[in-house]
C-alpha positions in Angstrom: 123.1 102.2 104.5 125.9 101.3 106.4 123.6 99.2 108.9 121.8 97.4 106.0 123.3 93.7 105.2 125.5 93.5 101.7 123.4 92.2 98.7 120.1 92.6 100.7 118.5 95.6 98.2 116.7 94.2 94.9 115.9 98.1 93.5 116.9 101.5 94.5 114.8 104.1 93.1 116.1 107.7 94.3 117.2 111.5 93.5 119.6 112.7 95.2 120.5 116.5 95.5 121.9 117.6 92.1 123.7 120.5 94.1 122.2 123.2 91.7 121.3 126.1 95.2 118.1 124.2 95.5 116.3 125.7 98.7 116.0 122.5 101.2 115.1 123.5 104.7 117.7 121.2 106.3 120.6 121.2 103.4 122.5 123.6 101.6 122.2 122.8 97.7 125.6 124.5 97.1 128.6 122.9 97.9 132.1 122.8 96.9 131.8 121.1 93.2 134.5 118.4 93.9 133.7 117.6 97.0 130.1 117.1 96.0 131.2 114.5 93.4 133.3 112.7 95.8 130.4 112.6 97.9 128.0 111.1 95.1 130.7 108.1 94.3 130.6 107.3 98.1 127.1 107.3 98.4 127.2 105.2 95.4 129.5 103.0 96.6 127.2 102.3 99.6 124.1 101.9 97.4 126.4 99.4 95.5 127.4 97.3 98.6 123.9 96.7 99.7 122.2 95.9 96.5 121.8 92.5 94.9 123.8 91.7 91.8 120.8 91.0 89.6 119.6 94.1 90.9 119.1 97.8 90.0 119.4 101.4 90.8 117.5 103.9 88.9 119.0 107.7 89.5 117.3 110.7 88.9 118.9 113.7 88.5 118.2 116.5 86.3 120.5 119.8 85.2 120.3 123.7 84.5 120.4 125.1 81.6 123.4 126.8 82.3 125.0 123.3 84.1 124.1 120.9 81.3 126.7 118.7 82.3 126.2 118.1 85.3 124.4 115.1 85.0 126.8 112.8 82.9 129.7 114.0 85.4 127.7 112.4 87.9 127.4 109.3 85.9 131.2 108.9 85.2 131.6 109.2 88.8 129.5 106.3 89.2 131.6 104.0 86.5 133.8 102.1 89.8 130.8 101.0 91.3 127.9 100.5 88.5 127.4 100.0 84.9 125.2 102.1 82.6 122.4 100.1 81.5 120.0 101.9 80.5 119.9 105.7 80.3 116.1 106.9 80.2 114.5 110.6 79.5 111.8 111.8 81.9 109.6 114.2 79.6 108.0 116.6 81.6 106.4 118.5 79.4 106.1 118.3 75.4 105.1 120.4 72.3 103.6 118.1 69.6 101.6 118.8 66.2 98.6 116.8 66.1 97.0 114.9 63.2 95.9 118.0 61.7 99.1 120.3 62.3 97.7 121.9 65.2 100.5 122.6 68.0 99.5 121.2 71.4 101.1 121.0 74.5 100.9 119.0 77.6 103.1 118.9 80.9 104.1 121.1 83.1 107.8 123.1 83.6 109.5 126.3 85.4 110.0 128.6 82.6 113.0 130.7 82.0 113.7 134.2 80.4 116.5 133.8 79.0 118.3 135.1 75.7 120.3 132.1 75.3 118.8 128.9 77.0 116.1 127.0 75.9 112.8 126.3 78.9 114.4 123.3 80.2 111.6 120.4 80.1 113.0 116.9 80.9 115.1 115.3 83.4 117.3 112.0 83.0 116.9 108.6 84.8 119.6 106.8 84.8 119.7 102.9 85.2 122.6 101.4 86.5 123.1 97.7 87.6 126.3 96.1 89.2 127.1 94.6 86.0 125.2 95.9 83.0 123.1 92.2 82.7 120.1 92.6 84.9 116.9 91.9 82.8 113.8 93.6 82.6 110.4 93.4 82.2 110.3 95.2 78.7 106.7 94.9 78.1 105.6 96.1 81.7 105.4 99.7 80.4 104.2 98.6 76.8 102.2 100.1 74.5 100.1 99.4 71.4 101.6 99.3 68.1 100.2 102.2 66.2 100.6 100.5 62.8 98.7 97.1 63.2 100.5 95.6 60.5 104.2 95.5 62.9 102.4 92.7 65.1 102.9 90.4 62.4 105.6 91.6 60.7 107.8 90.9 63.3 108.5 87.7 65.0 109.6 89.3 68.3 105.8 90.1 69.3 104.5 86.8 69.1 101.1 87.7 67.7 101.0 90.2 70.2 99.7 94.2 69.9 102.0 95.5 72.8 105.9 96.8 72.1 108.7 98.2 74.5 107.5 102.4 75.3 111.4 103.0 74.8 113.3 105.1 77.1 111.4 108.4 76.5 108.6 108.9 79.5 106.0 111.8 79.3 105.2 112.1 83.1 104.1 114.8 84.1 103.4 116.1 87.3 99.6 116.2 88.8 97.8 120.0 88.3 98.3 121.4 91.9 95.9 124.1 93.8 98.5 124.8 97.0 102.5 124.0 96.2 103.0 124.0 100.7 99.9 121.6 101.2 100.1 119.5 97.9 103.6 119.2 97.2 105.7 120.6 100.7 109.3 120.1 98.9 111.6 121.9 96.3 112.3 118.8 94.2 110.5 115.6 94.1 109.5 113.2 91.3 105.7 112.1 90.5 104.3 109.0 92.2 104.4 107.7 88.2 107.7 108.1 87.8 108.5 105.9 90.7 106.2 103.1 89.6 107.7 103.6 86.0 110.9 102.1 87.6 109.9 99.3 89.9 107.7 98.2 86.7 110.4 98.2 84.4 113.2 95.9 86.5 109.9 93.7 87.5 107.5 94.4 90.5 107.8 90.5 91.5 111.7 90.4 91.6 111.5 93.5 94.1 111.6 92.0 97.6 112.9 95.4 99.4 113.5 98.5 98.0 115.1 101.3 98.8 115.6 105.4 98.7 118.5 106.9 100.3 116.9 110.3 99.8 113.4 109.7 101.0 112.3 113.7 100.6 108.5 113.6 101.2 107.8 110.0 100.2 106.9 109.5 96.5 109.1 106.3 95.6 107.5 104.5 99.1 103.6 105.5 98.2 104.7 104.0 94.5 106.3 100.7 96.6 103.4 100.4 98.0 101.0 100.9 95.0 103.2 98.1 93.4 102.9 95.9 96.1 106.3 95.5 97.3 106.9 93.6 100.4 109.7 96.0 102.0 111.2 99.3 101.5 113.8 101.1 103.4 113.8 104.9 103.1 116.5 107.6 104.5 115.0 110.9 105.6 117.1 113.9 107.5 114.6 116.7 107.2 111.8 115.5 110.1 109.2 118.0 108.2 109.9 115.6 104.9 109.7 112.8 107.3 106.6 113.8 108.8 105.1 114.0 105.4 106.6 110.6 103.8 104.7 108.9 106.5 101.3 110.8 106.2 101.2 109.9 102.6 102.3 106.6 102.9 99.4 106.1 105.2 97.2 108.3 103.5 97.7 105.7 100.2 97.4 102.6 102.4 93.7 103.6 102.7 93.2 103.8 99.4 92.9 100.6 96.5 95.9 100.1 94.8 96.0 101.4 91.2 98.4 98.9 89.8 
């Protein structure tokens, strides 16, 4: 990052290593806890230099069950270079009653045996901005009002049957045959999740967008989805590289879904 100009990134869209022993081929997941947060604030701090003021970074980073903290002590570490603007939950997988009081489920997660922890099913997603006032596009990821009569009751929908999804987001990731040939990498987020984000801060305020922690290429393929003009990506695993770069041409061939 240090070769990119200051105030030259409109979005950042990334998830870092959460340093909980996850097995990267090129980088060991378990290092020394304080040195690991010193790390995150001065990656941050770079992230921070580069991006526009207007502009917005959204993190994800996830915990164990046994480390739930873990993500809001990476957050605080963040407080001298961003402000907490938003702070979203990725829903991986969910247990809801139907109409009828039938239990149904949908999602995918890793479950655990454990006698005191629950199956750990969501992630976070943090938005941060450089000064807590950058606007979004609210309505981007709307959805119909379930109760009709809310369009006209209130006066902030302007006649119209679409309101703010909220910062809850049931994403889950696609059914998979082959884990090596499908998804070749310990810890990536859907396609979706990626789009999610460049939606939400506005898909024509991102000029050039960027991931510090590239993996195997999910934010680019949802750049490009969305249309955006540039995007900068940091890779230091050339197998991950390798594979960024066969999907991001693999979706180039293939229409847009956005």
């Amino acid at each position: 990052m240090a070769r990119l100009d200051t105030a030259s990134v409109d979005l950042i869209v990334t998830s870092p290593p959460y340093n909980l022993g996850i097995a990267y081929s090129k980088y060991s997941d378990r290092q020394d806890r304080a040195a690991y947060l010193q790390w995150f604030a001065e990656w941050a701090a770079a992230a921070r230099r580069v991006l526009k003021s207007d502009g917005s970074l959204f993190l994800n980073v996830g915990a164990s069950p046994s480390n739930p903290l873990l993500p809001h002590e990476l957050v605080m570490q963040l407080r001298a270079s961003f402000v907490l603007q938003n702070t979203i939950h990725w829903i991986k997988a969910i247990s809801i009653e139907d109409d009828v009081g039938e239990p149904t489920s949908r999602g995918h997660f890793k479950p655990i045996n454990s006698p005191r922890f629950l199956n750990d099913c969501h992630e976070y997603v943090f938005h941060l901005t450089p000064e807590g006032k950058t606007p979004i596009d609210r309505l981007a990821l709307g959805v119909p009002y379930a109760d009709k009569s809310n369009i006209a009751r209130w006066d902030h929908t302007a006649g119209t049957d679409l309101r703010c999804r909220g910062n809850t987001w049931f994403v889950p990731y696609e059914t998979i045959k082959s884990r090596d040939k499908q998804r070749p990498h310990p810890a990536t987020f859907p396609v979706q999740l990626a789009v999610n984000c460049i939606k939400l801060h506005g898909i024509e305020r991102v000029g050039t967008m960027l991931d510090p922690f590239l993996g195997i290429g999910n934010s680019a393929v949802a750049a490009q989805q969305c249309g955006v003009p540039k995007f900068i990506g940091f890779e230091i695993d050339e197998a991950y590289l390798a594979e960024a770069k066969r999907r991001v041409d693999e979706a180039a061939r293939v229409p847009s879904p956005i």
